[in-house]
C-alpha positions as CSV (number, residue, x, y, z in Angstrom):
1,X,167.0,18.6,-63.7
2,X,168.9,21.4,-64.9
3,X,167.2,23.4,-62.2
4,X,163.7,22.6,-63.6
5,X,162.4,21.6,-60.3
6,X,158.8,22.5,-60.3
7,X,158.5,19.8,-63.4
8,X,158.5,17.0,-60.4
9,X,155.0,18.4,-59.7
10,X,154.0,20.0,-63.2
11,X,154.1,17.0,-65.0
12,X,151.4,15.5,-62.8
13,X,149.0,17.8,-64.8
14,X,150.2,17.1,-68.0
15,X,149.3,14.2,-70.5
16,X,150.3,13.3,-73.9
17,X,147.6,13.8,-77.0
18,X,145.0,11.2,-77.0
19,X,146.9,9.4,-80.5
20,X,150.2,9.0,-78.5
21,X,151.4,6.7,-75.9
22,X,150.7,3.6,-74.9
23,X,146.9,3.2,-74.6
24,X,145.8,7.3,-75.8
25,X,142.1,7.8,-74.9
26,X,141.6,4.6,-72.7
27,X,144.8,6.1,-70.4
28,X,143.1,9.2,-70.0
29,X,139.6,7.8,-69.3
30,X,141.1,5.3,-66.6
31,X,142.7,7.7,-64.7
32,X,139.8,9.9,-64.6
33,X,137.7,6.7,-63.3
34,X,140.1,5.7,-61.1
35,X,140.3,9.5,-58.9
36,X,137.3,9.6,-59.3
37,X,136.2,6.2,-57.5
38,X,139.3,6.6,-55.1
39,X,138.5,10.2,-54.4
40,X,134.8,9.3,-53.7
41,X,135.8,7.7,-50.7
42,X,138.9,9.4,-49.6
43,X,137.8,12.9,-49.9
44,X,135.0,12.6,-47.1
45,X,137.4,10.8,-44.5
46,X,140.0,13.8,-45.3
47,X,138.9,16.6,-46.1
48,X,139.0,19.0,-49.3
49,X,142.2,20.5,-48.1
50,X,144.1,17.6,-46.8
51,X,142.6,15.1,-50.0
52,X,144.4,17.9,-52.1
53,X,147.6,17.7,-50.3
54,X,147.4,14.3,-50.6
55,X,147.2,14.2,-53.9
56,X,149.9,16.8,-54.4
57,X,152.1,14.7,-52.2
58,X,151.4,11.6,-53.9
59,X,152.0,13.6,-57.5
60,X,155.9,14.8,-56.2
61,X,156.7,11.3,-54.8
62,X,155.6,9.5,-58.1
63,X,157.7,12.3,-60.0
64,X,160.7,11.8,-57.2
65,X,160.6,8.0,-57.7
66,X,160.7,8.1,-61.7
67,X,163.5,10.4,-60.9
68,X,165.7,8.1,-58.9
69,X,165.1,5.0,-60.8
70,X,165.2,6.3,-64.4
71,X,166.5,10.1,-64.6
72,X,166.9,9.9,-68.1
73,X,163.3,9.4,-68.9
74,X,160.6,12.1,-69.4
75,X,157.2,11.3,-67.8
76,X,154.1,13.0,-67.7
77,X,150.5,12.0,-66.8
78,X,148.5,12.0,-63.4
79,X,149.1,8.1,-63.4
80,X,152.1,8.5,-60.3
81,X,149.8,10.6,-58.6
82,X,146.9,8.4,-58.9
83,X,148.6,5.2,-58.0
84,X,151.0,6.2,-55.5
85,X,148.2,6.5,-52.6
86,X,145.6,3.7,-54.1
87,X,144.9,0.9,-51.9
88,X,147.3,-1.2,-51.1
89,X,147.0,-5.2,-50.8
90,X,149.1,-6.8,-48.3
């Protein structure tokens, strides 16, 4: 990290240009759906507050996991932050 530490949370903000990646546009557009669906139902049971810490938690853990299991890898997108707290199937 190189003492970079605030890019574990950072780079939950971040996203690449719309003509790179792996899906451009559609990435961007799904994750958009995706909070907003999820936070359509969480945000009421939680709170403003606590749905934003949720979130900010969810953001540093994705960041923190992409950090253990690939450190040499550079990630950025709201994807980890999304994902991390979506519902679970058991």
């Amino acid at each position: 990290m190189d003492g970079e530490w605030y890019r574990l949370l950072t780079g939950a903000f971040l996203h690449l240009p719309p003509t790179e990646g792996t899906f451009g546009i559609a990435h961007i557009v799904m994750n958009m759906l995706a909070l907003w669906n999820l936070g359509r139902l969480v945000e009421p049971m939680l709170g403003r507050v606590h749905y934003l810490a949720l979130y900010l938690l969810s953001a540093l853990g994705g960041s923190v996991l992409v950090l253990v299991i690939a450190p040499e890898d550079a990630v950025v997108g709201a994807s980890g932050a999304i994902f991390e707290w979506g519902p679970r199937t058991t």
